[in-house]
N, C-alpha and C positions, 0 to 999 in steps of 0.2 A: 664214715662221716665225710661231708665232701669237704672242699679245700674252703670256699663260703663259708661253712657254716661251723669251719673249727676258724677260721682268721674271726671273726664274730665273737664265738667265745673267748677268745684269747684276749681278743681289744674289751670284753668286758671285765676277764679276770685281772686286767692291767689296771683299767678305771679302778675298780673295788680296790684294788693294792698300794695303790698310789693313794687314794682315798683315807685307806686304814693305816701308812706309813704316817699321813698328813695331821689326823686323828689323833696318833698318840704320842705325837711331839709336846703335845700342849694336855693341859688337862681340860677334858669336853666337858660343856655345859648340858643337862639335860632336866626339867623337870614336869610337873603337871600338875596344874588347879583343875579340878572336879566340886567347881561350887564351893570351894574353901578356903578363900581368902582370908585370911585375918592381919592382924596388925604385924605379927613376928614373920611372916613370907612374902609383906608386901609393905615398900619405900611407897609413904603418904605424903604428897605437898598440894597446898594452895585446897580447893576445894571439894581433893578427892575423899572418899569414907567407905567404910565398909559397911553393908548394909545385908543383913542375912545371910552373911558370908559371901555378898554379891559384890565386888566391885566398882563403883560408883563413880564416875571421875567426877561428874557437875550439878549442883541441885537444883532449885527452883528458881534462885535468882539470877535475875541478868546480868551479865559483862563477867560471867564465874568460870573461875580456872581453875583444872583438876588435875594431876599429872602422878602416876604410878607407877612403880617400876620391884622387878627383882630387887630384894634387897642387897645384892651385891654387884660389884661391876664385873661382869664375863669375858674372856679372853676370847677376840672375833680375830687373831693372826698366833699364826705358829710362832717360836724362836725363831732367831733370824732370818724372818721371808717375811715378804710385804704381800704377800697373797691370804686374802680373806679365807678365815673359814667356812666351808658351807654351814648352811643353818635351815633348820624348817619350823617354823612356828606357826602354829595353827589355834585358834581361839571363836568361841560362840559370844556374839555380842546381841547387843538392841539398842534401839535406840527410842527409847520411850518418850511421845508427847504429853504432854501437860490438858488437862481439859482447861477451858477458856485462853490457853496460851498457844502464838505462834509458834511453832519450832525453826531452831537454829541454834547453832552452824553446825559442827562435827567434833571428828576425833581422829589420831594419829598414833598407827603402831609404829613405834619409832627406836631404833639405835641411837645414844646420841651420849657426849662425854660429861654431862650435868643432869643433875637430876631435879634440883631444884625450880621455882619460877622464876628466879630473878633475870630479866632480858627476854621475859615472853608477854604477846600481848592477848587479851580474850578476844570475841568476834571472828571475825574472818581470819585474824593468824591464829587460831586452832591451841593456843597455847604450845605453840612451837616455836615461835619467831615474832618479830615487833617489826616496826615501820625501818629502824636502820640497821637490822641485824642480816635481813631477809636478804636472798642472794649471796651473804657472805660466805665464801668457800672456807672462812675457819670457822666456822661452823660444826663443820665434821659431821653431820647430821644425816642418816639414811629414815627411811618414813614409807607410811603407805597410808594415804589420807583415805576417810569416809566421809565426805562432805557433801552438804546439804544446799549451799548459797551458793549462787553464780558470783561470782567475786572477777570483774571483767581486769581488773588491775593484777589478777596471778593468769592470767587467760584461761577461767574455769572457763571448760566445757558444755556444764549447765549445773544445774542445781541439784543434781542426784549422780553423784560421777564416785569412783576409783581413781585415784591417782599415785603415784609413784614418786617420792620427791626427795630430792638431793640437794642439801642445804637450801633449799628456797620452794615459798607455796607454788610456785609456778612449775608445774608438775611435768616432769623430765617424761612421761607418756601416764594417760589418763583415759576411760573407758568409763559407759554408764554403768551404772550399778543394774548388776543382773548376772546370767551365765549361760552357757551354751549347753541345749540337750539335743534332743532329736536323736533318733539312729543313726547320723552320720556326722553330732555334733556340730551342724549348722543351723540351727532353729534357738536364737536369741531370745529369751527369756528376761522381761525388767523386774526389777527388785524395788521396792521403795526401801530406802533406807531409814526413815526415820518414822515406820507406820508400827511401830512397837513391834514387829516379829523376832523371833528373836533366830539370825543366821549365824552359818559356820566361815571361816575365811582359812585359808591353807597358805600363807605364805613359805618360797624356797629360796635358796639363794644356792648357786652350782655350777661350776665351770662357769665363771662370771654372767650367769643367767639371772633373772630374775623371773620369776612364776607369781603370779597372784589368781586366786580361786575360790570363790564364795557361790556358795548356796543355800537357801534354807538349812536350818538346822535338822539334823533326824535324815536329809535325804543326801543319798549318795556322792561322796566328791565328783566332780562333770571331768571327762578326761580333758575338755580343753582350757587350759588357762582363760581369765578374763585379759589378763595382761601379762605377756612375754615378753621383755626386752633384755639384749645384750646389755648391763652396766657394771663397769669396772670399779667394785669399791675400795680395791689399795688405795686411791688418794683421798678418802670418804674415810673409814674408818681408821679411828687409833686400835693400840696393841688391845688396848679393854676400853668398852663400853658399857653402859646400862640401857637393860633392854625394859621396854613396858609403852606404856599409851600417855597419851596428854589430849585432851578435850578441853573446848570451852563454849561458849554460849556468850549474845547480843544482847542485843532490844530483843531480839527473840529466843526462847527458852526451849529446852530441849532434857533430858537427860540422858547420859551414854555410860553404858552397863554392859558389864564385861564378864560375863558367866563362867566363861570353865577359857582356859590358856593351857598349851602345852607348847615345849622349846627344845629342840636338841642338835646341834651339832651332826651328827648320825645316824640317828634314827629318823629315818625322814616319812615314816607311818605312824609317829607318833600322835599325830591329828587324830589317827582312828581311836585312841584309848579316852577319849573325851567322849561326856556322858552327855545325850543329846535329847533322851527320855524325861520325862517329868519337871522337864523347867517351868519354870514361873512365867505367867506369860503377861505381858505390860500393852498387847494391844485395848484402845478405849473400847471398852463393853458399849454394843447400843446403848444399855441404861441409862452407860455416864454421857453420851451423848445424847440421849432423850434429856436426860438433867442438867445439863450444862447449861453454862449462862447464855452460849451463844444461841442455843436451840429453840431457849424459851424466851429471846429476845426478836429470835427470826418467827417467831408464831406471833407477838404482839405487833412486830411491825410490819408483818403481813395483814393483820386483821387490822393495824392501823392505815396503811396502805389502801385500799378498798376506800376507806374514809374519806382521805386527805389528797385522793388523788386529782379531782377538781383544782383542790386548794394549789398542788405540788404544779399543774398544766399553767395555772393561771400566772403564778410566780415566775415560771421559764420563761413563759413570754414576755413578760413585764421587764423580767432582767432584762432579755434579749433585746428588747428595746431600749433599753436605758442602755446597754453597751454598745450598741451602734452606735447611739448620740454620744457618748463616752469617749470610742477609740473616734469620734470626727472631732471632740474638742482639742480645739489649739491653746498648747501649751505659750505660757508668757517670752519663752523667750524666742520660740519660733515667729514672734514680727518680724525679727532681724534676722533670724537663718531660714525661712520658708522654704525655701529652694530642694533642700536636703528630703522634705519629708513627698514619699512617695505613695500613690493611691493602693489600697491591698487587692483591686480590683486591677490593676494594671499589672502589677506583681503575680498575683495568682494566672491569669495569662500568661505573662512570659514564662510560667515553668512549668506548663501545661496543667496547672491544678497542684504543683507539689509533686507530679509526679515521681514516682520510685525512679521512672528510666531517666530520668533526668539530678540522681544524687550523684555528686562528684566526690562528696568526702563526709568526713566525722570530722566534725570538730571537737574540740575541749568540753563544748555545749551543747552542742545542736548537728545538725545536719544541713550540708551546702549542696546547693543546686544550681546548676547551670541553668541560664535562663537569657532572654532575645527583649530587652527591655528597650523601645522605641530604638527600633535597628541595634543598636549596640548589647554585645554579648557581656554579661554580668554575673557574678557569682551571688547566691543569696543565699544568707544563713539568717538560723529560723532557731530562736532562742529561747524556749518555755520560761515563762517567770512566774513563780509560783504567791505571788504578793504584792496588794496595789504598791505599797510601799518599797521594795524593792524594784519594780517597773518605773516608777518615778526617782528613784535612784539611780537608773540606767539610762532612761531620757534626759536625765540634767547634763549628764557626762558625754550624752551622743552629738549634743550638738559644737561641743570643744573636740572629737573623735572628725568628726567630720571636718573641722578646719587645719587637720593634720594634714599639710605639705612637704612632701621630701621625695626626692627620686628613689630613695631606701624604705618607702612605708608605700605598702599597697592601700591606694586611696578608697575613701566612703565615698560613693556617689549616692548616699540617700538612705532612707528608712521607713518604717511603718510599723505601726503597734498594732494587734488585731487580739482581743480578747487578753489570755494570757502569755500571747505569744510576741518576740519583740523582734522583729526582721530587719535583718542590716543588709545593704547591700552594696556591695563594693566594684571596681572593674575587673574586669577577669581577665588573667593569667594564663598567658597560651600556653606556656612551657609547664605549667604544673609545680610540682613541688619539691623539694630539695631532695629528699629523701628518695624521689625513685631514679636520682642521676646518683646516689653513692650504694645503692643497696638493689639495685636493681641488678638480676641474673643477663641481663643485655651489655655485653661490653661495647657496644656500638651508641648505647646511651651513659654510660657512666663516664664520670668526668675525669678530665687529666690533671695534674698538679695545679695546672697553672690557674686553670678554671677554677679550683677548690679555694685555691685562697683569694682569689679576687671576689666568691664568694662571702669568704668569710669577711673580707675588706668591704664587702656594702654591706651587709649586717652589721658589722662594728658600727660604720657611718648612721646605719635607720636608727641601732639602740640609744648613743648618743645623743640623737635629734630628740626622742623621747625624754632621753634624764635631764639635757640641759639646752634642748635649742628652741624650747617654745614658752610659753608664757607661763606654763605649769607643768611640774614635774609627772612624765607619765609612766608607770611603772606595766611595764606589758605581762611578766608574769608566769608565762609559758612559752617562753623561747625553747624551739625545738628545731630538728631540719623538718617538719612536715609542716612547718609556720611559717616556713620560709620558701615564697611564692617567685618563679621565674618568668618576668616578663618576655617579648617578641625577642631583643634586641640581649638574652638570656641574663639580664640583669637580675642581681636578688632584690626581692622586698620584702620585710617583714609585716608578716600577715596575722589575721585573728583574733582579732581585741574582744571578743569576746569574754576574756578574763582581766583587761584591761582595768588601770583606774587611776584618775588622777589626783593628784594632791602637789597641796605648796613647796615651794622649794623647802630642802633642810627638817621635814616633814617624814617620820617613817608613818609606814602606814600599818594598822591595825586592823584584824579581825579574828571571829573566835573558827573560821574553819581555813583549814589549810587546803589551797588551793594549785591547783600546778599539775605536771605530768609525773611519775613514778621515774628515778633516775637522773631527772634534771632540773629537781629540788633541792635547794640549799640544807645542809644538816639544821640551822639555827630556823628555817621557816617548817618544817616540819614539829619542832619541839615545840617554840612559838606560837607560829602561825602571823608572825611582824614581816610583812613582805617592806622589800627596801630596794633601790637600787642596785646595791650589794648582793642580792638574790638573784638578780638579772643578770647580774656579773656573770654569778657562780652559772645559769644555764647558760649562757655562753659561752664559757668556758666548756663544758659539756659537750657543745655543737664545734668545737674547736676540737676536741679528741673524736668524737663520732664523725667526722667530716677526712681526719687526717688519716685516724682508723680504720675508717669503715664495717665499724661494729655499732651498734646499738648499746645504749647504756647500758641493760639488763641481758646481753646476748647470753645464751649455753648459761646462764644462773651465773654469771662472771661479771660482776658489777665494772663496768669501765673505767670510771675513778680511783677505785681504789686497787685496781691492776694494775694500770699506768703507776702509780705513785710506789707501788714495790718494784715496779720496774724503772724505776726512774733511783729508786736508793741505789739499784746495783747496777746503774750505768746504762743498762737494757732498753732505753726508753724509745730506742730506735729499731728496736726487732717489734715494734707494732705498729708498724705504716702497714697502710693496707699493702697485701700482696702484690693487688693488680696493679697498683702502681709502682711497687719494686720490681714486674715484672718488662712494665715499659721503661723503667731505668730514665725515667726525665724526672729524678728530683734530685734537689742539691742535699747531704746528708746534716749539713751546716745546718741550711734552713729549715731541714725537718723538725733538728732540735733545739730550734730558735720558739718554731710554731707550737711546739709540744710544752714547752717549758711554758709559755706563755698560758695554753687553755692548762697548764697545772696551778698554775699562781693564781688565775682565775678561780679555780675548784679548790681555794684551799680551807680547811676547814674554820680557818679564823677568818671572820669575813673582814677585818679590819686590814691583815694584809693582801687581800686581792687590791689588784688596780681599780681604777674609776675607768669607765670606759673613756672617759679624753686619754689616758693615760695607753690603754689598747689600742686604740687607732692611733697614736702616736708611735708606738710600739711596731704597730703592723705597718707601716710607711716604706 
């Protein structure tokens, strides 16, 4: 034997050793469903059921939560080690649509220390997590989502993904639904996830690895993982958890079935004892699609089609006429503000048509474009409004938006309404936007102490001007650093009104959708949806730690407020200024925890005790 290939065997007889010492410290988990779920082998909550011995997490109805699990909770750590046991569970799922119904959302194999629903929400959080749970590191929560919706607020991939998630939707690494075959396992294969087939998934967890691996059911495991990544879960998992799934469903309906499950701690081929022959299969038969309601509605409105297509030409035009005269009628109160409103024909010009090579950003709304509006360069944003009556909701309020003066508010120079779309257009911002001077990989652009808080000192000043320096209270709504625009002379202004809205003083404001960015939304306007002053506080406050930080509210699944505030109980609250400005050593430690305390009292969860902003820019002097 050569020296190779006995050091080889040796580092494997060491792994196995160390493996089977690690193994029978603790008692292992091991079982297997072969199609035979019932009520006494399997924890039922919220809308799960067993149906033929099959599984079921969600039925026909919308906004429906399912969630399953072992019925006992399983030891995932030895006696006294914080190192995870390994585990390989592996299960045949589907995901069956509904005739006449949309399908959505998914489902989550998940580790997690509750079994019940209470603190999860249906839709896009998967019956995993709710609007203020999500990202919480106590949590404790390990997952392997199958999701069906692009959900741009957890940053889905797209609407048929694998993902990997660690206490939050926002998926710690994520891959389409599919697997790798070919002779040299590079030839990418897609899966639909929710076309009733019914697949196998091989989940591992080993030497802090994670393996994820799905293929049709019945066909061989693929040698390459869909997803591999190094993840550490000692601070993820408690001593015991429960393992099982949790599914739910929207406006659009879906159902998620979970055929045959195996789980063990050491046996890591226990995938293979799962029966994969004569499942039940839930794809829609042509028939039911020849019988559906949709099929026999698309044959009458095709043959009504043919008919009414005169009628359908003749109406387009007629609109189309009546909207041209439409978006030229002058609104009553532009006699006295005419100035503001600009031709959609000069606009269209200055941004070469809308062009793509001329978008400079996302907004909250819309998309902004740089554009050459009679010599002076201009930012235009271009706001879809889905309703006459909303659109004249937003013209009443654009022409008080436009008489907003302050060296702290990036000014309106104008607007246009063009069909259902409502274009503002303000002066443009040479320096760009807050956010690529604290988060930007360029330490030749990111800013130094001094800079940051003189920032934050004209934001303070712009939001103010808003609450209380004008005729009527205006509540901006989405303070963030990417709203917060840098003039020539590197001045901040707060930018974006797009989510803007005014009302009377002393006046909270009402509506039934909650509106704002994920992170630097108040707990009470989320519950709510009663935006206030107090709300603005609270995201300034936010842009007050993201600024001094240099983190992102949602960075690594580590919600920024509610980090700071554990670190601020234990004194700590100054081991999170950003690096790079500990590493230039120009801050005073006084004033870090002057400014820290402050965007805390801002963020706190009673809005009654945050300050008013007179009281901040008082503060910040």
């Amino acid at each position: 034997m050569s020296t190779s290939t006995f050091l080889i065997s040796l580092l494997v007889f060491i792994t196995n050793l160390t493996l089977l010492l690690l193994l029978t410290s603790v008692s292992c988990t091991e079982f297997i469903y072969n199609t035979n779920f019932n009520s006494t082998n399997t924890l039922l909550h919220g809308n799960a059921t067993i149906e033929s011995s099959i599984l079921t997490l969600t039925n026909s109805s919308t906004f429906s939560v399912g969630r399953a699990f072992y019925p006992f909770k399983i030891p995932t750590k030895p006696s006294n080690s914080s190192t995870p046991l390994p585990f390989s569970a592996s299960f045949i799922f589907s995901i069956a649509p509904f005739k006449d119904l949309l399908p959505g959302h998914g489902f989550v194999f998940i580790l997690t220390p509750s079994a019940g629903t209470t603190g999860v929400n249906s839709a896009q959080h998967l019956g995993l997590f709710n609007y203020t749970n999500n990202g919480d590191p106590n949590n404790h929560v390990f997952g392997v989502e199958f999701d069906v919706f692009d959900n741009q607020e957890f940053n889905d991939i797209n609407d048929n993904h694998v993902g990997v998630d660690i206490n939050s939707l926002s998926s710690f690494a994520s891959h389409d639904a599919g697997f790798w075959g070919g002779s040299d396992n590079d030839e990418f294969e897609d899966l639909k996830l929710n076309d009733g087939e019914n697949y196998q998934v091989w989940i591992e967890y080993l030497d802090s690895r994670v393996n994820v691996t799905m293929a049709p059911a019945g066909q061989k495991r693929p040698q390459r993982p869909l997803i591999s990544e190094i993840v550490d879960l000692s601070e993820v998992l408690l001593d015991e958890m429960f393992v099982g799934f949790c599914g739910a469903t929207g406006q659009l309906v879906e159902s998620h079935k979970i055929l045959a499950w195996s789980f063990s701690n050491s046996n890591f081929s226990i995938g293979d004892a799962l029966v994969t022959t004569n499942l039940p299969s839930f794809v829609l038969s042509k028939e039911s699609i020849l019988r559906s309601t949709g099929f026999i509605v698309g044959i009458i409105v095709g043959v009504l089609f043919v008919l009414s297509a005169a009628v359908v030409i003749f109406v387009f035009f007629l609109r189309r006429k009546r909207s041209k005269r439409k978006d030229e009628e002058i609104e009553d109160w532009e006699l006295e503000y005419w100035p503001h409103r600009v031709s959609y024909e000069d606009i269209y010009s200055a941004t070469k048509g809308f062009s793509d090579q001329h978008v400079i950003g996302f907004g909250g709304n819309g998309k902004v474009y740089k554009g050459l509006l009679q010599g002076v360069q201009v930012a235009v944003k271009r706001i879809p409004c889905d309703s006459e009556h909303g659109m004249r909701e937003f013209l009443s309020e654009i022409s008080s938006l436009g008489r907003l003066k302050h060296r702290n508010v990036v000014p309106m120079r104008g607007w246009c309404k063009k069909d259902r779309s409502l274009i503002l257009i303000y002066d443009y911002m040479d320096n760009g936007s807050l956010d690529k001077r604290i988060f930007d990989d360029d330490e030749n652009t990111i800013f130094g102490w001094e800079k940051r808080i003189k920032v934050l000192k004209d934001v303070a000043h712009g939001v103010l001007y808003l609450h209380e320096g004008w005729e009527v209270k205006v509540l901006h709504r989405d303070i963030k650093s990417s709203n917060v625009l840098l003039d020539k002379g590197m001045n901040a202004r707060l930018g974006d009104f797009g989510l803007a809205r005014m009302h009377n003083h002393e006046q909270i404001a009402h509506t039934s959708q909650v509106i704002g960015t994920v992170g630097f939304m108040a707990p009470e306007l989320i519950h709510t949806g009663r935006a206030s002053t107090q709300t603005d506080v609270f995201s300034f406050g936010v842009l007050i730690l993201e600024v001094v930080c240099g983190r992102r509210p949602n960075e690594e699944n580590k919600p920024l407020v509610a980090w700071l505030w554990r670190l601020k109980q234990r004194g700590e609250e100054c081991s999170a200024l950003d690096e790079r400005l500990k590493k230039r050593g120009e801050c005073n430690i006084d004033e870090v925890k002057r400014v820290l305390h402050l965007g805390l009292l801002c963020t706190h969860h009673d809005p009654h005790v945050r300050p008013s902003m007179r009281e901040v820019v008082k503060e910040g002097r």
